[in-house]
C-alpha positions in Angstrom: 23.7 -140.2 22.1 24.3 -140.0 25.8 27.3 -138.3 27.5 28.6 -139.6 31.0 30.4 -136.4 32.7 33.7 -136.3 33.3 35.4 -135.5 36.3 37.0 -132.8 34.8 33.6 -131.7 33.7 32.5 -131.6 37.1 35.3 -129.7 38.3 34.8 -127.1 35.4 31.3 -126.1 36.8 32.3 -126.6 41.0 31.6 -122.9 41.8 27.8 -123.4 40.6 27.9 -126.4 42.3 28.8 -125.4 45.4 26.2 -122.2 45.4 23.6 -124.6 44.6 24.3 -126.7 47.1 24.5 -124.2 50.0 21.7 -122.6 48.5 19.3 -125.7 48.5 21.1 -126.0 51.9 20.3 -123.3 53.3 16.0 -123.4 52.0 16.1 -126.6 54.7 18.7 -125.5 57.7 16.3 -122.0 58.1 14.2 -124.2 59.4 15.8 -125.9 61.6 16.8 -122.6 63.6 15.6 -122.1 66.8 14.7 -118.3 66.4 13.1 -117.3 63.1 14.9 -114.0 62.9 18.3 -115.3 63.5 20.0 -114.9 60.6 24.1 -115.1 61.5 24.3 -118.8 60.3 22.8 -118.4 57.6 24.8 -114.9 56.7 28.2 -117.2 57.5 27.3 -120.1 55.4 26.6 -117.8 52.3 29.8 -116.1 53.1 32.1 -119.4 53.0 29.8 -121.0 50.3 30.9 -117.4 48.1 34.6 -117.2 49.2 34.6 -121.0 48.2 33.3 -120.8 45.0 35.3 -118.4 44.3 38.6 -120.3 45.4 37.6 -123.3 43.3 37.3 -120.7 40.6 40.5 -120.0 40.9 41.7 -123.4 41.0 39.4 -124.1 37.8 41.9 -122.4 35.7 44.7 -124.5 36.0 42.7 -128.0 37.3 41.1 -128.8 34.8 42.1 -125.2 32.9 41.1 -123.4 30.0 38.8 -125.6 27.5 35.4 -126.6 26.8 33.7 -129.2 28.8 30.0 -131.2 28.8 30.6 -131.8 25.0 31.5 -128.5 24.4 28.6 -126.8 26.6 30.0 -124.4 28.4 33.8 -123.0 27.7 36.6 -121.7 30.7 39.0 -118.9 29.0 40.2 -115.8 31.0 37.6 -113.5 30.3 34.7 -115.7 31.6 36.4 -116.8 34.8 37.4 -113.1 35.5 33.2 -112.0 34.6 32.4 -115.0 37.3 34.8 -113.3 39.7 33.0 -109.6 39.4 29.7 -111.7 40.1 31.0 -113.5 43.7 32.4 -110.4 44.7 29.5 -107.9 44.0 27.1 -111.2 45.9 30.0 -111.3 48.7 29.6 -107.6 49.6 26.0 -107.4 49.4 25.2 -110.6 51.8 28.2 -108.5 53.7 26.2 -105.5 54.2 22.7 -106.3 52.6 20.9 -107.3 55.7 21.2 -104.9 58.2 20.0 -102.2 55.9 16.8 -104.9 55.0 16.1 -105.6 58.7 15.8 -101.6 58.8 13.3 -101.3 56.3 11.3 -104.6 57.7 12.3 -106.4 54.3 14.3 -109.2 55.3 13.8 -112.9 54.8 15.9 -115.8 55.2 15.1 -117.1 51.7 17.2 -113.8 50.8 20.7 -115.9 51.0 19.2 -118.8 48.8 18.2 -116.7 46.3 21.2 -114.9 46.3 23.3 -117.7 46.0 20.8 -119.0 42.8 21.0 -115.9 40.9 25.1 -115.9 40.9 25.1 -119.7 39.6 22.1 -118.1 36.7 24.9 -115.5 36.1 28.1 -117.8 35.9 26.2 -119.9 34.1 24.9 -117.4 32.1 28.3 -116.5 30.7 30.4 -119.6 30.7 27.8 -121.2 28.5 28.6 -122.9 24.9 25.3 -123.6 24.3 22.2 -121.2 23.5 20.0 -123.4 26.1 22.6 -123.2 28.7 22.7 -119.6 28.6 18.8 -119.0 28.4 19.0 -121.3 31.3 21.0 -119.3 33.0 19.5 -116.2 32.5 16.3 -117.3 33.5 17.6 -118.7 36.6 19.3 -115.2 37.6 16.0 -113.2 36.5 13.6 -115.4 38.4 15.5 -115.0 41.7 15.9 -111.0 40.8 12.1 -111.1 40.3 11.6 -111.9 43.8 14.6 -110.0 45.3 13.4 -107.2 43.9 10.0 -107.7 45.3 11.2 -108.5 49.1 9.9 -105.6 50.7 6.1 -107.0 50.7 4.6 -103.9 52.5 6.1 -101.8 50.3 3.6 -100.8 46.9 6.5 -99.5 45.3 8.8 -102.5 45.1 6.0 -104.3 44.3 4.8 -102.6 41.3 9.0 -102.5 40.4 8.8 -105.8 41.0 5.7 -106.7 38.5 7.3 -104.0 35.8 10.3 -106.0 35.8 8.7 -109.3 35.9 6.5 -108.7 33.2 9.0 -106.7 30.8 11.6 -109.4 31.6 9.0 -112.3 30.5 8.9 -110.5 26.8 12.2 -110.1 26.3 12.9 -114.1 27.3 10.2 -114.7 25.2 12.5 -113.0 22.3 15.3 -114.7 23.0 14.2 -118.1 22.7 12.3 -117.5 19.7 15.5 -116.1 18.5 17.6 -119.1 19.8 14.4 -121.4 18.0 15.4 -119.3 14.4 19.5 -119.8 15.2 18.8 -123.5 15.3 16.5 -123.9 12.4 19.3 -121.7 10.4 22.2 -124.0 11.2 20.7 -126.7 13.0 22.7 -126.8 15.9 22.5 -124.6 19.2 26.4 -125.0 19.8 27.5 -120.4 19.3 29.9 -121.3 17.4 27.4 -123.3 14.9 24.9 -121.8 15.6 26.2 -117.6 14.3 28.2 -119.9 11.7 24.9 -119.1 9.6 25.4 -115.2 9.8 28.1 -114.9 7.1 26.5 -117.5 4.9 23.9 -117.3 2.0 20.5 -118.6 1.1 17.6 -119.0 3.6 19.2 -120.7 6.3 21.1 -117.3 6.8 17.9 -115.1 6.7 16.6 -117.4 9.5 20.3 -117.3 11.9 19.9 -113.1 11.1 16.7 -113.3 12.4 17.6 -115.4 15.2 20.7 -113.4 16.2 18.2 -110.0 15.9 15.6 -111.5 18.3 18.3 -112.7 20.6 20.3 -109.1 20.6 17.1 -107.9 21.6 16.3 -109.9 24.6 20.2 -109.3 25.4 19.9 -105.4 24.9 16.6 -105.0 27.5 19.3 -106.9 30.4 21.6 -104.0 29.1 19.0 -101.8 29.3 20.3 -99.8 26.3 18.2 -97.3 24.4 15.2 -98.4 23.3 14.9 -100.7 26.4 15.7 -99.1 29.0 12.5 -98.0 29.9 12.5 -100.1 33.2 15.7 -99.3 34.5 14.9 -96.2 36.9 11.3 -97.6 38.1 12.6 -100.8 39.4 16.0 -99.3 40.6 13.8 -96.4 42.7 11.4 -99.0 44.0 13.8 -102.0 44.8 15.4 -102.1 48.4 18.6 -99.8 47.9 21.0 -103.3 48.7 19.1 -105.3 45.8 19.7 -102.3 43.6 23.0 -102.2 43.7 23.3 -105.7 42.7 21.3 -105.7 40.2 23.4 -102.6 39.0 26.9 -104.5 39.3 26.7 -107.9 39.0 22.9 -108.1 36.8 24.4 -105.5 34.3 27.8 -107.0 34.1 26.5 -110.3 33.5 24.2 -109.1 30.9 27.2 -107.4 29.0 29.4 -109.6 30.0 27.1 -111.8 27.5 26.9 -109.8 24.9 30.7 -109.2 25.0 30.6 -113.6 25.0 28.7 -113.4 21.9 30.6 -110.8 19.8 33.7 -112.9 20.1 32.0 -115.5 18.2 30.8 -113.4 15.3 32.5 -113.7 12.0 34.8 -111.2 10.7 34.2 -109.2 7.2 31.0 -107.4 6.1 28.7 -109.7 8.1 30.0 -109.5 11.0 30.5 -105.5 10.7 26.6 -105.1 10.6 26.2 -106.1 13.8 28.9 -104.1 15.5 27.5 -100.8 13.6 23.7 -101.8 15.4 25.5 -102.4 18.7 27.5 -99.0 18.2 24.8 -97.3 17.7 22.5 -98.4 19.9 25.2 -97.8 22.7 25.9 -94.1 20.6 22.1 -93.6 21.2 22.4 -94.5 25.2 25.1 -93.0 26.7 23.6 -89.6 25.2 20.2 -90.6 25.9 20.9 -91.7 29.9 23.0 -88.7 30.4 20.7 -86.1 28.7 17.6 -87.9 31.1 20.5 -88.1 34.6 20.7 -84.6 34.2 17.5 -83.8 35.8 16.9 -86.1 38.4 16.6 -85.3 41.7 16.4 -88.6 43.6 19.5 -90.1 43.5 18.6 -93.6 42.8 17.6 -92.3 39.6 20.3 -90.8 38.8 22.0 -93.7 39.0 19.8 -95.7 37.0 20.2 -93.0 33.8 23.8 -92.8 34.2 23.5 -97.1 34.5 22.3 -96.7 30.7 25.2 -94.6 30.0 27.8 -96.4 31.2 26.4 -99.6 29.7 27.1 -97.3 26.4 30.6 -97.0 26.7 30.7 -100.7 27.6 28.8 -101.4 24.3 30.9 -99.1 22.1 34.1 -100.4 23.2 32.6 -104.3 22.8 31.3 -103.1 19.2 35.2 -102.0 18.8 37.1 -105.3 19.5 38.0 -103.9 23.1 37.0 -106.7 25.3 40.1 -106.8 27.7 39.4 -102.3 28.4 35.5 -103.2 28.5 36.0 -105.8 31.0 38.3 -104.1 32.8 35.7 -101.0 32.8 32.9 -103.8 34.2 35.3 -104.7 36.9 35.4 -101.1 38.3 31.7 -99.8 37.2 30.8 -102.9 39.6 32.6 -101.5 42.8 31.7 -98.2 42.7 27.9 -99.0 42.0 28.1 -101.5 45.1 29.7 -98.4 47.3 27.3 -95.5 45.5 24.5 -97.6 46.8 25.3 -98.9 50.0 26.5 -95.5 50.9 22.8 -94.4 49.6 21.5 -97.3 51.9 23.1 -96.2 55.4 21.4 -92.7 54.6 18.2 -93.8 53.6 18.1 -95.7 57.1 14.9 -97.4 56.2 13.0 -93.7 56.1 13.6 -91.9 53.4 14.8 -91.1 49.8 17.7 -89.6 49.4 17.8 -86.4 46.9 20.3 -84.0 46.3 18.5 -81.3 47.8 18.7 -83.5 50.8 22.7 -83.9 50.6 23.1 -80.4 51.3 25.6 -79.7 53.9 26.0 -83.3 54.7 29.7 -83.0 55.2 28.7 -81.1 58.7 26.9 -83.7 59.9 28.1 -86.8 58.3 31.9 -86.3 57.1 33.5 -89.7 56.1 30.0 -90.3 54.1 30.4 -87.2 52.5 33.9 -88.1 51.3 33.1 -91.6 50.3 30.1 -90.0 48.2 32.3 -87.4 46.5 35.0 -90.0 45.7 32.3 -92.6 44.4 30.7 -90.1 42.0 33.5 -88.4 40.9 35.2 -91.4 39.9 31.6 -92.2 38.2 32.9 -89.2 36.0 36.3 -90.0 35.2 37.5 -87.5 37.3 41.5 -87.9 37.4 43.4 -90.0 39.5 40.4 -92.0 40.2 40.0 -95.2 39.1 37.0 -94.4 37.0 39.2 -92.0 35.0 41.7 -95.0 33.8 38.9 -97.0 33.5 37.7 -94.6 30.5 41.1 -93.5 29.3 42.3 -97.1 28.7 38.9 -98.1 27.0 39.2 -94.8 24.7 42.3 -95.3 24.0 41.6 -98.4 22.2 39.1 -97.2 20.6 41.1 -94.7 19.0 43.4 -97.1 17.7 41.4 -97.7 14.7 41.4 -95.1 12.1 37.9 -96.3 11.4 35.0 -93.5 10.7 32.5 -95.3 12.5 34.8 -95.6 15.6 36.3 -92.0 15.5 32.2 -91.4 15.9 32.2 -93.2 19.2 34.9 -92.3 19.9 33.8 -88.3 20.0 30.3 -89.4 21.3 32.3 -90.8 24.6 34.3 -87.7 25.1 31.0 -85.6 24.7 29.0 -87.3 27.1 31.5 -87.8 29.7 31.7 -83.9 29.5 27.8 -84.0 30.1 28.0 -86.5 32.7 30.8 -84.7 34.9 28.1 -82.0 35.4 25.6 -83.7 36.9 27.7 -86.3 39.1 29.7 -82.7 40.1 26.6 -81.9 42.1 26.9 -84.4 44.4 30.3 -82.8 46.0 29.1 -79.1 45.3 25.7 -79.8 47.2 27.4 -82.1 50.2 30.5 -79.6 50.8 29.7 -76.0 49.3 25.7 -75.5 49.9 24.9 -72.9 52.9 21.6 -74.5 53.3 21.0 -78.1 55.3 19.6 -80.5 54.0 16.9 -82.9 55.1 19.2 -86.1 56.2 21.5 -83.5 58.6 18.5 -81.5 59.8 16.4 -84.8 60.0 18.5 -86.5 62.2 17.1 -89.7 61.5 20.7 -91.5 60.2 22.4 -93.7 62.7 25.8 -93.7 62.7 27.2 -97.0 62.3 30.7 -98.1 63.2 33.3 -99.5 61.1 31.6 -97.5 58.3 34.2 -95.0 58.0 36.9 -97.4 57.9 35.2 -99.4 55.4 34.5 -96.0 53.3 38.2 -95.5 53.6 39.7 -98.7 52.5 37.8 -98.7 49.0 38.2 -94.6 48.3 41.6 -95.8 48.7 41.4 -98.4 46.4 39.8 -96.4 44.1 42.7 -93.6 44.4 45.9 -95.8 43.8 44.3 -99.4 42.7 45.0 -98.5 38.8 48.8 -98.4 39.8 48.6 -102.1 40.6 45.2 -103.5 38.6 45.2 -102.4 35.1 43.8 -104.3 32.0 47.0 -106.3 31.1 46.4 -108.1 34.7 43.0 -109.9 33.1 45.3 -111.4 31.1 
């Protein structure tokens, strides 16, 4: 039966729309630019084709408004529209500041704005998707154009081997997801979520195959987590990819991944069947944020670092998701996804295209570089939950309603949280103690090699202020 789209339709998906269209765009008009390494038109155009998209997201939700459109293939409620938000404004920032710090390392291309714009429309896709093929259409589109971001730098062996790690890891945990998505259909023979996870709480064989199905498909979900056991991948590629791609891949690729998961676990059924899969997603995200911290805690290259404490964070993400705490998760997405874009364009300006920065190499940095030394200290120690940060409201509102529940299984999460963001505030501590307290100088002071850049001080200091006092006037009930 054929369906003619609506205008309505239409409207629904006009912020993919309109970063497709600049994207395929802008593939043509680089060529048509007189010098080769000019790249301000093409930087403007993927900064109006982002702030549109993101005001005709806006306008989605009251023209044409909440609903499902294309026959009920892909849905508008408040929590997807407010995951396609974080997404524009993690790509915003990083086409903001992204390629200065690649033209430093000799790893810019123009096809960097294309791709950019491709892999938010995989992600928003990704997310407002109905339908399992929309979705693993969206996830392939986003993981494709990661692929290659991740492997810009061509001169560089180690963002190429990242690049082949994640290529290659990422191809097997697709291929799980569609075979999953093959066993959801032949279990209820539709590939509508709603039909298709109807099969979980029912009986016979049809439900053994739509178990299966979900199973493979958590799995393929889980590696884009990177949760515990597949996380393996997570600090090779964030070490080796330019320090702009990694950070977002760390807002926006994570949050669109959990943002996912957290899509699915509203559609699955309540009573005993649908418990099962909230005790495996508990405990696999039990499992990670001890396992990320435990690993975080000796690494010396920040990069790392951050890709451990990535694994945790997803953790508390999970647990709260596994809990029925979608509006505190979400919330906690929102801010995770500004602080990783800060931690790692702060890491970017003092990497300057020469070096890695490490702890050890921190030392005494607030001599030398002050307002990066604050911005760091606030960054990480809101990473902790270190109060009146944002990151501490962040975790106090998504305990909190996890301790609702009298539950045994959630008490369990909830003391496993508490624990490890004990362990955690040990090792993101050493950031301030080594930049502010440390009598010896480290390599990026002594080195000399950073070039101060203007503006950056002012930019450090409107986000550490929004990080300070931003929970006073954005907390979870304004999702809503």
């Amino acid at each position: 039966m054929s369906y003619t789209p609506q205008i309505n339709d239409l409207i629904a998906i006009s912020p993919m729309l309109i970063l497709i269209g600049v994207g395929l765009f802008s593939l043509v008009f680089q060529f048509l630019l007189p010098k080769k390494e000019d790249y301000l038109p093409l930087w403007i155009l993927s900064i109006l084709g982002i702030l549109v998209s993101l005001f005709t997201l806006y306008y989605s939700t009251t023209s044409p408004g909440f609903g499902k459109y294309f026959h009920s293939q892909i849905s508008l409620s408040p929590m997807t529209v407010w995951l396609s938000a974080i997404y524009l404004i993690a790509g915003l920032f990083t086409v903001i500041i992204a390629p200065n710090f690649l033209d430093e390392e000799k790893a810019f291309f123009p096809e960097f704005f294309p791709l950019l714009l491709f892999c938010l429309s995989g992600m928003m896709f990704l997310t407002s998707g109905y339908d399992l093929i929309v979705i693993f259409v969206g996830l392939e589109i986003l993981s494709l154009c990661l692929y290659v971001l991740v492997g810009m730098a061509r001169s560089n062996v180690s963002s190429l081997e990242s690049a082949m790690k994640y290529f290659l890891l990422g191809a097997f945990s697709s291929g799980f997801m569609l075979l999953g998505i093959a066993f959801l259909f032949g279990g209820s023979g539709s590939t509508n979520l709603d039909l298709a996870l109807r099969g979980l709480y029912q009986t016979g064989y049809e439900s053994n195959f739509s178990k299966l199905g979900f199973g493979l498909f958590l799995v393929g979900v889980s590696f884009k987590i990177a949760l515990v056991p597949f996380h393996a991948w997570t600090p090779d590629v964030y070490e080796g990819a330019q320090t702009p791609i990694t950070g977002f891949m760390a807002s926006a690729g994570k949050t669109s991944a959990m943002g996912l998961l957290m899509v699915l676990f509203t559609h699955i059924p309540v009573g005993h069947a649908g418990e099962t899969w909230k005790y495996l997603i508990g405990i696999l995200a039990l499992i990670s944020m001890t396992w990320g911290n435990i690993l975080a805690l000796s690494q010396e290259n920040l990069k790392r670092m951050l890709a451990y404490s990535s694994i945790s964070h997803a953790g508390y993400v999970c647990a709260g998701i596994a809990c029925g705490a979608n509006l505190e998760a979400l919330y906690y997405l929102f801010s995770y996804s500004l602080l990783n874009l800060v931690a790692f364009a702060l890491i970017a300006y003092l990497e300057s295209g020469k070096q890695a920065v490490t702890i050890s190499g921190i030392s005494q940095l607030s001599s030398g570089f002050p307002w990066v030394s604050l911005g760091l200290s606030i960054v990480f120690l809101a990473f902790a939950g270190f109060p009146p940060l944002m990151g501490f409201w962040t975790k106090l509102f998504l305990l909190q309603k996890i301790a609702e529940s009298d539950e045994p299984f959630q008490r369990i999460l909830l003391f496993g949280a508490v624990a490890n963001s004990c362990i955690a505030f040990y090792y993101y501590m050493k950031i301030t103690i080594q930049s502010y307290m440390k009598q010896d100088i480290g390599a990026i002071v002594s080195g000399g090699l950073v070039v101060k850049k203007q503006g950056l001080g002012f930019l450090i200091f409107l986000l550490s202020l929004f990080f300070l006092v931003g929970w006073v006037f954005f907390q979870p009930g304004s999702l809503l």
